[in-house]
C-alpha positions in Angstrom: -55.4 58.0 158.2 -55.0 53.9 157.8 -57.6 52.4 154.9 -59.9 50.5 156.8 -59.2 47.7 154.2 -56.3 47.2 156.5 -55.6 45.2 159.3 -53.2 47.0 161.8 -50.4 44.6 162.7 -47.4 46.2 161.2 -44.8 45.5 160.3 -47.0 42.6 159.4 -50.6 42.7 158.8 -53.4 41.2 156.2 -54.2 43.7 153.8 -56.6 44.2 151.3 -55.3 45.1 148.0 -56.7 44.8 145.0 -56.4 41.3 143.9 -58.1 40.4 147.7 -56.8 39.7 151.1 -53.1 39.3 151.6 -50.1 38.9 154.3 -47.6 41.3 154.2 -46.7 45.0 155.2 -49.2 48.1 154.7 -48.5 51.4 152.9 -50.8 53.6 152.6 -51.2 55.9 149.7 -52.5 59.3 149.3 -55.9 58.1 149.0 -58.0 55.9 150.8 -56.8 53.0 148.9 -54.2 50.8 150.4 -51.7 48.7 148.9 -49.8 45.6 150.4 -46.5 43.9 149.6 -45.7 40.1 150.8 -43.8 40.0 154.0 -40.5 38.4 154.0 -40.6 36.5 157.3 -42.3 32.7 156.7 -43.6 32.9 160.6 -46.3 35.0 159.6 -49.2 33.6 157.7 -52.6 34.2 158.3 -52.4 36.6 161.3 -55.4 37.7 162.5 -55.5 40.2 164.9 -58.4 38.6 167.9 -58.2 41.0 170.6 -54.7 41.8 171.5 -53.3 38.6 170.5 -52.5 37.6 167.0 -53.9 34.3 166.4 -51.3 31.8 163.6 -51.6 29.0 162.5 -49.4 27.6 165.5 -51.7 29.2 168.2 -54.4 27.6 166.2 -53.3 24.3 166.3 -52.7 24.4 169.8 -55.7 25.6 170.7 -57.5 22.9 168.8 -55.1 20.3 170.3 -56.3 21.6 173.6 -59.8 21.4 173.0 -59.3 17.7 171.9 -57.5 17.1 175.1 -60.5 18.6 177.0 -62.9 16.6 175.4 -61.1 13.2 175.9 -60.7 13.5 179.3 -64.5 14.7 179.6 -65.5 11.9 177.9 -63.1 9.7 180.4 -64.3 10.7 183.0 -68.0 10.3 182.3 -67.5 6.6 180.5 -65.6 6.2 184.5 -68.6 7.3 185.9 -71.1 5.3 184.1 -68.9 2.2 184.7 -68.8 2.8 188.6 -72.3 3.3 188.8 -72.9 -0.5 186.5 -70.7 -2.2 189.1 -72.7 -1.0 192.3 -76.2 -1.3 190.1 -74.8 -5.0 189.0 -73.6 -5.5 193.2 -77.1 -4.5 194.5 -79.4 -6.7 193.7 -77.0 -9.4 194.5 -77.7 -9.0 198.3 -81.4 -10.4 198.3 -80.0 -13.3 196.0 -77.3 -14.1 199.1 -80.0 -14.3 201.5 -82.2 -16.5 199.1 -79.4 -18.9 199.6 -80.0 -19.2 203.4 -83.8 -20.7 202.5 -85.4 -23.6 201.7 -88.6 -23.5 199.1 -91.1 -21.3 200.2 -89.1 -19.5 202.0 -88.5 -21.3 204.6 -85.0 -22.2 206.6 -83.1 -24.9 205.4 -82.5 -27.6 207.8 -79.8 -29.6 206.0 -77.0 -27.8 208.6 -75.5 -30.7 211.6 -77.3 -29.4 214.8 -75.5 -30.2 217.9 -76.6 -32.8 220.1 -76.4 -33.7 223.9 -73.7 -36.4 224.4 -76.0 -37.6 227.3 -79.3 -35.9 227.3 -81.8 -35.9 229.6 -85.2 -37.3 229.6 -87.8 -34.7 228.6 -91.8 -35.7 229.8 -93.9 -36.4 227.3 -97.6 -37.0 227.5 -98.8 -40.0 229.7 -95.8 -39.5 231.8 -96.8 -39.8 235.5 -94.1 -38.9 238.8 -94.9 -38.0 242.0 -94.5 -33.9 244.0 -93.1 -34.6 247.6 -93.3 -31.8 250.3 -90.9 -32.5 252.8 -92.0 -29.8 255.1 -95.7 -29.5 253.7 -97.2 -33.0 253.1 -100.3 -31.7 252.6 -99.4 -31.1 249.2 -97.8 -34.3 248.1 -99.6 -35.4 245.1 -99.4 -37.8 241.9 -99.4 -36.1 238.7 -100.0 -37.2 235.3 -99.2 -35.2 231.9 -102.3 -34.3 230.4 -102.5 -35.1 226.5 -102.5 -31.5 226.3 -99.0 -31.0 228.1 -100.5 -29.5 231.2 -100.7 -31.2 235.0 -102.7 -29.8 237.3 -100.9 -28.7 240.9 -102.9 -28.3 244.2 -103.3 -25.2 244.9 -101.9 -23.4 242.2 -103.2 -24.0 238.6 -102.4 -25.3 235.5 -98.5 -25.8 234.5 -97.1 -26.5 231.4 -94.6 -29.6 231.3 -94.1 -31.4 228.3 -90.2 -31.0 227.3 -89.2 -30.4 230.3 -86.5 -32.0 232.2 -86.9 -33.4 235.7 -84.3 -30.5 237.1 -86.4 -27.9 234.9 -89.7 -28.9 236.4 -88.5 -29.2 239.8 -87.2 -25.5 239.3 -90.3 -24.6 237.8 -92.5 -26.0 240.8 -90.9 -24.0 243.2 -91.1 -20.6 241.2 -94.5 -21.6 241.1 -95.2 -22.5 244.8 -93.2 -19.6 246.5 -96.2 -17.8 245.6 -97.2 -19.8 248.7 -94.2 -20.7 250.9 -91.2 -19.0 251.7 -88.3 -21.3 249.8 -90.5 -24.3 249.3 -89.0 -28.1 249.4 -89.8 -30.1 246.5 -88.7 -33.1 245.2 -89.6 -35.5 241.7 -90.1 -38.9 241.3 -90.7 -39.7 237.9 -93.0 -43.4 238.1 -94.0 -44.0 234.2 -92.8 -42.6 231.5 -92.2 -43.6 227.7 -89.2 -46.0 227.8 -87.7 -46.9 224.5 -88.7 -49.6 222.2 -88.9 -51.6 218.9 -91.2 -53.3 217.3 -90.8 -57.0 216.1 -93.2 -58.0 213.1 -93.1 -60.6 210.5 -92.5 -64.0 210.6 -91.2 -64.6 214.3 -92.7 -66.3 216.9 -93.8 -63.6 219.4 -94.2 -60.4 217.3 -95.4 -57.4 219.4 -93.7 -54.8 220.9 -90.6 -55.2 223.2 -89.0 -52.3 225.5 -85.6 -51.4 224.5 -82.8 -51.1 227.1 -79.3 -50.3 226.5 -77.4 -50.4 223.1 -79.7 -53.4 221.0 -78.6 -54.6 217.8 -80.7 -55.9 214.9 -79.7 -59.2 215.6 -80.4 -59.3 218.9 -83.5 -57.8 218.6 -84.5 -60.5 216.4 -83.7 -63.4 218.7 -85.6 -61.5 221.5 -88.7 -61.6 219.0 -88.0 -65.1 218.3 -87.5 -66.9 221.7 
């Protein structure tokens, strides 16, 4: 029966003689004592017998090599993951900082942008502006109208209307939405009488200083000799 000092691998095993654990071959005496003599063979050293496989010094470096492999590409992968999640945390907040850029103080929309302009725009009523509703086929309801300083006019027999900004085509559109509440595909037509015409105002030392209305393309100069006499 083996010593159970011994550690069954043979031909090569660790033993344990009497001067402590060694590599090398097994015999067993008579007794329960065992004694060990060095193996030959240099491949051997420091078997151990884990399981069913023997475990060197070879296997042990690999194994080690393989845990250090593991662990860089676990560390890798999480130093990748913290550095995708910086670059969306860093890209997030960025979005209410682009739409700052599209305000003025207090939040409010910048203005600075070119707006287009009318090449030739129409007149738009103002307040004060006076014109006159014809009824072709209804004079009944011919009527002067004035623009109230609130931007209303008044129309016979149908209420208030809003006009201020409005163009003469717009209002003569919106007069007959507004009276085909009472004939069938009225008739109406606009004659604007007063309204605000342009002007400049001449001050200083000229002769006649006042205001003067402003017709066609006026230049500074010619202003002045208007103002002047």
């Amino acid at each position: 029966m083996p010593s159970p000092y011994c550690v069954r691998h043979p031909p090569k095993a660790l033993c344990r003689g009497r001067t402590g654990w060694r590599l090398g071959e097994c015999h067993f005496a008579s007794g329960s004592h065992s004694s060990c003599r060095p193996a030959r063979s240099p491949n051997w050293k420091r078997v151990l017998n884990f399981g069913e496989i023997p475990m060197t010094e070879t296997n042990w470096k690999v194994s080690l090599i393989g845990i250090a492999v593991l662990l860089v590409a676990s560390v890798s992968t999480f130093v990748g993951q913290n550095r995708e999640t910086e670059i969306i945390s860093s890209a997030g907040p960025q979005a209410p900082e682009e739409s700052k850029a599209t305000l003025g103080p207090g939040n409010q929309p910048e203005t600075d942008r070119p707006t287009l302009q009318l090449r030739n725009p129409r007149y738009q009523l103002r307040r004060g502006d006076s014109f006159e509703l014809n009824f072709p086929y209804a004079p009944a309801f011919n009527q002067n109208l004035t623009v109230h300083p609130d931007g209303y006019i008044t129309l016979r027999g149908v209420g208030d209307l809003r006009v201020e900004g409005r163009t003469i085509p717009e209002l003569t559109q919106a007069l007959r939405t507004e009276y085909s509440k009472i004939f069938q595909e009225p008739t109406i037509t606009v004659d604007l009488k007063d309204f605000e015409k342009p002007y400049f105002i001449a001050s200083g030392e000229v002769e006649r200083p006042g205001k003067y209305d402003l017709r066609g393309d006026t230049t500074v100069a010619q202003a002045v000799a208007i103002a002047v006499g």
